[in-house]
C-alpha angles and dihedrals in degrees: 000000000000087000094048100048078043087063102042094050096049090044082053098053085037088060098035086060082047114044093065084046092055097037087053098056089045095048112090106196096181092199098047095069107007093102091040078062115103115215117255118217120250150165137230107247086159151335132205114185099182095064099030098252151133146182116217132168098227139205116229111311100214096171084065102036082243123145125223110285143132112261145142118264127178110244111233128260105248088031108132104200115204101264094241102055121150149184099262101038122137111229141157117229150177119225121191137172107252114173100350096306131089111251133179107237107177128019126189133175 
């Protein structure tokens, strides 16, 4: 019985040093770290306004663990995009994951 109540009590402090190590890497606080995050260069493969979207061709996304590619990504709400924007445009961006989806949240030239 002394061995068994041992364990458990050294499974329970093992789990008590993991579990805010593993909440801290599950937890996504976007305003903690979204200014710490460099821009990533891009270009304007297409934009579609109407539906708050945009197709870049992306350098690595490290924030994501996502290698360079060409994909769609939702623009986000309070986003303001340079009037003048175009397929072809070279920016630089910050993509994060909000709600479950990818989203640009800050574009630059």
């Amino acid at each position: 019985m002394t061995l068994r109540i041992a364990l458990a009590s050294v499974a329970l402090a093992l789990l008590a040093f993991a579990m805010p190590a593993f909440a801290e890497g599950t937890t996504h606080n976007h305003s903690n770290h979204t200014a710490n995050q460099e821009l990533v260069p891009a270009e304007v493969r297409a934009l579609d306004l109407k539906a708050r979207k945009i197709t870049l061709k992306h350098g690595e996304l490290k924030n994501l663990g996502m290698p360079a590619m060409t994909m769609t990504f939702l623009l986000e709400k309070q986003l303001i995009l340079p009037a003048d924007l175009k397929a072809g445009d070279k920016v630089k961006v910050r993509v994060e994951e909000i709600g479950g989806a990818l989203a640009v949240t800050a574009l630059q030239r």
